[in-house]
MARGU-690818 format. One record per atom (N, C-alpha, C): residue in three letters; atom name; x, y, z. Coordinates in nm, 4 decimals, decimal comma, padded with zeros to 6 digits. Layout:
<rs>
+------+------+----------+----------+----------+
: type : atom :       c1 :       c2 :       c3 :
+------+------+----------+----------+----------+
:  ALA :   CA :        X :        Y :        Z :
...
+------+------+----------+----------+----------+
</rs>
This chain:
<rs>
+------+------+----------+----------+----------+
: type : atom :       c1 :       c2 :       c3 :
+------+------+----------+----------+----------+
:  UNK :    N :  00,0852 : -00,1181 :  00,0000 :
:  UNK :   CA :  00,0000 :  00,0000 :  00,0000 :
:  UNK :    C :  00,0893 :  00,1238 :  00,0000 :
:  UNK :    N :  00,0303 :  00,2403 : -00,0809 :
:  UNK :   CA :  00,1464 :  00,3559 : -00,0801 :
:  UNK :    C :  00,0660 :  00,4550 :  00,0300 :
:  UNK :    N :  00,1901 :  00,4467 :  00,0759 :
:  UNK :   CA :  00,1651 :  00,5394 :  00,2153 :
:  UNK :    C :  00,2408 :  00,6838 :  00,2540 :
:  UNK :    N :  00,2397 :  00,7418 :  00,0931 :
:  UNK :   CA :  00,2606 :  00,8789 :  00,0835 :
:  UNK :    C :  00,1002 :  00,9097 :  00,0871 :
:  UNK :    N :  00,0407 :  00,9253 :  00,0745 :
:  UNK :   CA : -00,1270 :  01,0083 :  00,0898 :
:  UNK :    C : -00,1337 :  01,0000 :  00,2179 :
:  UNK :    N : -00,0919 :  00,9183 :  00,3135 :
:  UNK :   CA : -00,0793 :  00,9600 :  00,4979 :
:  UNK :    C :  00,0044 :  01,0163 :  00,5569 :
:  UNK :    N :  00,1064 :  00,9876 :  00,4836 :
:  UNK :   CA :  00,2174 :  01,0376 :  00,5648 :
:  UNK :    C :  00,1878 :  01,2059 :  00,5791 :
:  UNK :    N :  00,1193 :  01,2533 :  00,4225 :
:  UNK :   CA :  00,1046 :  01,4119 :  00,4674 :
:  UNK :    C :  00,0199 :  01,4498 :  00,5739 :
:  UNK :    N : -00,0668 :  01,3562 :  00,7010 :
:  UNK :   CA : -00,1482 :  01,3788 :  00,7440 :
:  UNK :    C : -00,0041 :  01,3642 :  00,9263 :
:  UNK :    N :  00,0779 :  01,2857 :  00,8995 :
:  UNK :   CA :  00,1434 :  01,2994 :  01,0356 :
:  UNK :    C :  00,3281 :  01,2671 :  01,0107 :
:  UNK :    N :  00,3876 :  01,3252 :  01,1146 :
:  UNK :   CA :  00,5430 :  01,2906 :  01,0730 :
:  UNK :    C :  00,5674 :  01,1599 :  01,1612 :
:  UNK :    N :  00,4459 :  01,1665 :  01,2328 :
:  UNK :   CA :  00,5177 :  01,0269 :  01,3248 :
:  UNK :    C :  00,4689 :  00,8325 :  01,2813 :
:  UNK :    N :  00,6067 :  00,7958 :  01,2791 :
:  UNK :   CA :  00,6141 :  00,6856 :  01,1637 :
:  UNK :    C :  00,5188 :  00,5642 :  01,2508 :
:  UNK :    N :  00,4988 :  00,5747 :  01,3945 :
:  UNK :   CA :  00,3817 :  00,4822 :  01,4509 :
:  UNK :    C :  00,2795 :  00,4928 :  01,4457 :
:  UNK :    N :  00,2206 :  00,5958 :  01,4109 :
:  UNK :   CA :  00,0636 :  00,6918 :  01,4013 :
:  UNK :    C :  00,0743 :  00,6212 :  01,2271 :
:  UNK :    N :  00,1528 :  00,6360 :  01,1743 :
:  UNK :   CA :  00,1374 :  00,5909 :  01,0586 :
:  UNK :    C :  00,1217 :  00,4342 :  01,0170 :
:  UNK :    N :  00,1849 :  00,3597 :  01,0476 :
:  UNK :   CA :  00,1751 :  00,2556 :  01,0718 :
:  UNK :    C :  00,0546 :  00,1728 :  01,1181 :
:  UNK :    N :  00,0229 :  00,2502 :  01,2270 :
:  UNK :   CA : -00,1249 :  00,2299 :  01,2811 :
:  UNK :    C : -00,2358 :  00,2239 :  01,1972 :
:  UNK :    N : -00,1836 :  00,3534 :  01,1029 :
:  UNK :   CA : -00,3630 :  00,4251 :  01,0303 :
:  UNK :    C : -00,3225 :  00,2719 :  00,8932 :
:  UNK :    N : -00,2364 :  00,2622 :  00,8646 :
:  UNK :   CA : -00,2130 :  00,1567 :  00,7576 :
:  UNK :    C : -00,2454 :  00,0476 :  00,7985 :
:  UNK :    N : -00,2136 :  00,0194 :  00,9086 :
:  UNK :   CA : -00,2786 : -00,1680 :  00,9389 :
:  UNK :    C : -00,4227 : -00,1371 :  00,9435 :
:  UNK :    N : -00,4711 :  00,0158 :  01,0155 :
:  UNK :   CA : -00,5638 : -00,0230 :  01,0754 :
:  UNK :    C : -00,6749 : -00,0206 :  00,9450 :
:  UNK :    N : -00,6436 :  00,0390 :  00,8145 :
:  UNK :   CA : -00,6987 :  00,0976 :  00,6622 :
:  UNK :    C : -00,6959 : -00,0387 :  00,5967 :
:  UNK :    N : -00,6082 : -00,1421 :  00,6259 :
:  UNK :   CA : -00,5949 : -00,2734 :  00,5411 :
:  UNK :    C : -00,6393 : -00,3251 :  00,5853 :
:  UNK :    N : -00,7133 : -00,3460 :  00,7459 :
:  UNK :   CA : -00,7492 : -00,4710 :  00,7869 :
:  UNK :    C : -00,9125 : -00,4069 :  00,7539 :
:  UNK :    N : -00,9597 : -00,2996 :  00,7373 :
:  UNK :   CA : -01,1006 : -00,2850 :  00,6864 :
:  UNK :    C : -01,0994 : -00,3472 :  00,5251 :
:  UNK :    N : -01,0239 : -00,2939 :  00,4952 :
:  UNK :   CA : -01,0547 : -00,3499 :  00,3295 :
:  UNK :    C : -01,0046 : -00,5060 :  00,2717 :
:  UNK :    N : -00,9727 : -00,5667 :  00,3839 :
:  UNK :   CA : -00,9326 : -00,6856 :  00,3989 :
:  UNK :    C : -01,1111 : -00,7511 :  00,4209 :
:  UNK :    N : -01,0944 : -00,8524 :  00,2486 :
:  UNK :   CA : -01,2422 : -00,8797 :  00,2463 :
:  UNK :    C : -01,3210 : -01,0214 :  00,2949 :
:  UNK :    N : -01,1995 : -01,0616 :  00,3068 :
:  UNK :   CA : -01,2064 : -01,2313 :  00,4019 :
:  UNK :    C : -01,3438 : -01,3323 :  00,3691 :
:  UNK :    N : -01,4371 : -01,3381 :  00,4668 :
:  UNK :   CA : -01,5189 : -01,4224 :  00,4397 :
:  UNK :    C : -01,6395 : -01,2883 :  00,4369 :
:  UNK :    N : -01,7352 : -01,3320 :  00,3868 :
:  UNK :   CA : -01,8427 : -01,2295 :  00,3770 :
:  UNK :    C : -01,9441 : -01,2486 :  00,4748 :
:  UNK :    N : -01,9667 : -01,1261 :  00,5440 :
:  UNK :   CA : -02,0314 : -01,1842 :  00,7054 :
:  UNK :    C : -02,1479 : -01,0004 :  00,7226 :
:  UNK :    N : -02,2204 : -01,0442 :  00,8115 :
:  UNK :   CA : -02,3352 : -00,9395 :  00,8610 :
:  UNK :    C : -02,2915 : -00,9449 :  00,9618 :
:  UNK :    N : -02,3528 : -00,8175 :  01,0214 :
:  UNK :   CA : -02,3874 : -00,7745 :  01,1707 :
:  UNK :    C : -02,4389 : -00,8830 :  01,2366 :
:  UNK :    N : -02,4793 : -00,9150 :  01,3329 :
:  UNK :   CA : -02,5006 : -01,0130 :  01,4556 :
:  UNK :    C : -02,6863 : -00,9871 :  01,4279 :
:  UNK :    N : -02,7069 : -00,8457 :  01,4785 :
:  UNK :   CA : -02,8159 : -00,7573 :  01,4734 :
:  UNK :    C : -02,8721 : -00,7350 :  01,3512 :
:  UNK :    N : -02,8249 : -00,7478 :  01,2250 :
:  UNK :   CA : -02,8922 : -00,6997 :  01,1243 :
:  UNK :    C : -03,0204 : -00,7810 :  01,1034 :
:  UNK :    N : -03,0833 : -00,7599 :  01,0117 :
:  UNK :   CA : -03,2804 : -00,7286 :  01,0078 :
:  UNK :    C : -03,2447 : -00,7917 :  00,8564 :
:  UNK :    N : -03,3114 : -00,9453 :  00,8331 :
:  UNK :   CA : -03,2160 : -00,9991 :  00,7176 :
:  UNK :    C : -03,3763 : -01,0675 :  00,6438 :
:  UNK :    N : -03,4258 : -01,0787 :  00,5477 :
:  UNK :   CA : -03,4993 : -01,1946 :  00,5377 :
:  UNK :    C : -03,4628 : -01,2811 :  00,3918 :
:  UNK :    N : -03,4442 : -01,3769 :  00,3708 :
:  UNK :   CA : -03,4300 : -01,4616 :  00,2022 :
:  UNK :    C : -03,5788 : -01,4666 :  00,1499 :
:  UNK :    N : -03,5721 : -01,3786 :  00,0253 :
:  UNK :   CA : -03,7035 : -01,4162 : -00,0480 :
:  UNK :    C : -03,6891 : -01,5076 : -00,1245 :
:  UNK :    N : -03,7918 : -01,6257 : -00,1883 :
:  UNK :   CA : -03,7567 : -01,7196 : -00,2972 :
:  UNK :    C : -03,7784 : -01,6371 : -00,4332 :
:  UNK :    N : -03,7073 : -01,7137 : -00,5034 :
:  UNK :   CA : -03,7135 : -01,6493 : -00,6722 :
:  UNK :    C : -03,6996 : -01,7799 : -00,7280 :
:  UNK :    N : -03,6933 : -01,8041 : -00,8646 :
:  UNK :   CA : -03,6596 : -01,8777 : -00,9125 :
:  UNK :    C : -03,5125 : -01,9726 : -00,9223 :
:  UNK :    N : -03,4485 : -01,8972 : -00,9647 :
:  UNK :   CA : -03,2885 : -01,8978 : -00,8994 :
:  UNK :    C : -03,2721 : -01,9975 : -00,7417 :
:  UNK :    N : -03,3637 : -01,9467 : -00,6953 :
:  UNK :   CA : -03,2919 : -01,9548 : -00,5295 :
:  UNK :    C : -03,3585 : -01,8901 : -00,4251 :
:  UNK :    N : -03,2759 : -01,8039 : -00,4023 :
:  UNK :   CA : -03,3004 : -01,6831 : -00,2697 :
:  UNK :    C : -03,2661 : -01,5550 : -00,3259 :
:  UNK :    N : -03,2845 : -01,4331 : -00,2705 :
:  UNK :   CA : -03,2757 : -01,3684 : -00,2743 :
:  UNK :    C : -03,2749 : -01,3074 : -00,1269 :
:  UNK :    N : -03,1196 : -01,2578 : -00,0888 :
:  UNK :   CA : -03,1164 : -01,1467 :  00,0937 :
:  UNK :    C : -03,1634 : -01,0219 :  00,0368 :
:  UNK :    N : -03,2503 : -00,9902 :  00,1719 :
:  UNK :   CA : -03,2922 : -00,8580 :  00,1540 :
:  UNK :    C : -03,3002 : -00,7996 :  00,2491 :
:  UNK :    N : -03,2611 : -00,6802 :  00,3161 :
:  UNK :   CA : -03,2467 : -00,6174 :  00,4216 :
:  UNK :    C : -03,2840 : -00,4744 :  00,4311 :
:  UNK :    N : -03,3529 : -00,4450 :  00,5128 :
:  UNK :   CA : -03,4457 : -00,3274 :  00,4866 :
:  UNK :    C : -03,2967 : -00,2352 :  00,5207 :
:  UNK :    N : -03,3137 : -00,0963 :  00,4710 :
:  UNK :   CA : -03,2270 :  00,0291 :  00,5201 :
:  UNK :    C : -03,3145 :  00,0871 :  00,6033 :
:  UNK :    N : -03,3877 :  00,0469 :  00,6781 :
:  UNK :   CA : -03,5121 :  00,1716 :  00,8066 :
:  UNK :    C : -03,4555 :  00,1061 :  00,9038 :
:  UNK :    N : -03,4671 :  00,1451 :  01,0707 :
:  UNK :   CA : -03,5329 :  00,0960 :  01,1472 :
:  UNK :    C : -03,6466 :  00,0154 :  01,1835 :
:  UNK :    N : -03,6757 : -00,1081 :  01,2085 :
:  UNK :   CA : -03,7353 : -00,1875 :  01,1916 :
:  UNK :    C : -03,8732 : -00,1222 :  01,3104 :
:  UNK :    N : -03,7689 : -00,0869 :  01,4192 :
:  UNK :   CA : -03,8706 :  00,0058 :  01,5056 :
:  UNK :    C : -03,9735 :  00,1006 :  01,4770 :
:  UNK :    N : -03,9331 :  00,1755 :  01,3339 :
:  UNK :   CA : -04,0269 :  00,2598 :  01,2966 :
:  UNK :    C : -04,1326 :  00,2331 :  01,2414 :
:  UNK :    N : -04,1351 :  00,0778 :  01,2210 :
:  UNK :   CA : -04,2725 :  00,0520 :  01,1639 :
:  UNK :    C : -04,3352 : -00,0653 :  01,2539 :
:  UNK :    N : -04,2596 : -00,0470 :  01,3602 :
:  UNK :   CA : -04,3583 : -00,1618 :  01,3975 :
:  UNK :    C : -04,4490 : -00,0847 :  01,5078 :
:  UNK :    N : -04,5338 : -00,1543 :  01,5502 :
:  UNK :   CA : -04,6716 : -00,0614 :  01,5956 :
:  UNK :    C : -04,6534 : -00,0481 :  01,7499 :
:  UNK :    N : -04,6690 :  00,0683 :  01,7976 :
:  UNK :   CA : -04,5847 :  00,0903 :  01,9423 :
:  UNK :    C : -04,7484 :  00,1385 :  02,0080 :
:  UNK :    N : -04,7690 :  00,0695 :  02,0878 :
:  UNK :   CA : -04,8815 :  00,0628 :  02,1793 :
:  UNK :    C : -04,9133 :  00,0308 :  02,3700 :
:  UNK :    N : -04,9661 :  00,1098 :  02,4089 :
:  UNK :   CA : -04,9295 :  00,0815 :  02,5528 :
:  UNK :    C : -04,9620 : -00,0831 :  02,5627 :
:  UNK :    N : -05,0888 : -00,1434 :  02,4902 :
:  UNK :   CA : -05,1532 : -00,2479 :  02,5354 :
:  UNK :    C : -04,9930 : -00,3436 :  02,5071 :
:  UNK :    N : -04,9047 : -00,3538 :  02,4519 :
:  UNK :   CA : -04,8222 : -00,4056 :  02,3924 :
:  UNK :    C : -04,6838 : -00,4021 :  02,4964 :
:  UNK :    N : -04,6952 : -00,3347 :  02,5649 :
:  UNK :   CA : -04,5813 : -00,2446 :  02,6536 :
:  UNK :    C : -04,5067 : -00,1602 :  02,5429 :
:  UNK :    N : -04,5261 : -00,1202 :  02,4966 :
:  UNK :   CA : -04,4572 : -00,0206 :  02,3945 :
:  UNK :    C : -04,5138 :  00,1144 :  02,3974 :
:  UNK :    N : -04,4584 :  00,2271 :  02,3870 :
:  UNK :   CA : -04,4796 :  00,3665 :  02,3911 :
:  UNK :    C : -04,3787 :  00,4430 :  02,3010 :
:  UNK :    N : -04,4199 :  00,5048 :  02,2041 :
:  UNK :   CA : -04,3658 :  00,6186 :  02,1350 :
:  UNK :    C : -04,3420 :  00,7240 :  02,1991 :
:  UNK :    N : -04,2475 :  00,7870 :  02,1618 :
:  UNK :   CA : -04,1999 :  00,8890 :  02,2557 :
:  UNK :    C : -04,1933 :  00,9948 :  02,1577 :
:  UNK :    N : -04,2210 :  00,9850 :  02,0259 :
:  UNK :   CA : -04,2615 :  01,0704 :  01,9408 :
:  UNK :    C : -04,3410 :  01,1483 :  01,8770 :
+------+------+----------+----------+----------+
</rs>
């Protein structure tokens, strides 16, 4: 990895070092994995499956009611 585009950001060669392991081990693509937490469901298709994962809060649509113990605070 070229590590002139950081270096202009610090002179010290451990700060640098750091931001480089720490920049490769994100883009280091290994096995392909989700959140623990993520909100996932497989639709069928023909093919197979299809993952699909909403981008909302799952909270925002689900129906918040005292009878439920749930309360909006919004």
């Amino acid at each position: 990895m070229n590590t002139d585009r950081f270096a202009a950001f610090t002179d010290d060669a451990a700060q640098l070092d750091e931001w480089i392991s720490g920049f490769s081990s994100a883009l280091n693509t290994g096995e392909p994995t989700s959140h623990k937490l993520a909100k996932q469901s497989y639709f069928p298709v023909k093919e197979g499956y299809h993952l699909l994962s909403p981008l909302f809060a799952t909270s925002l649509v689900s129906r918040s009611t005292p009878e439920n113990g749930c309360v909006t605070l919004w």
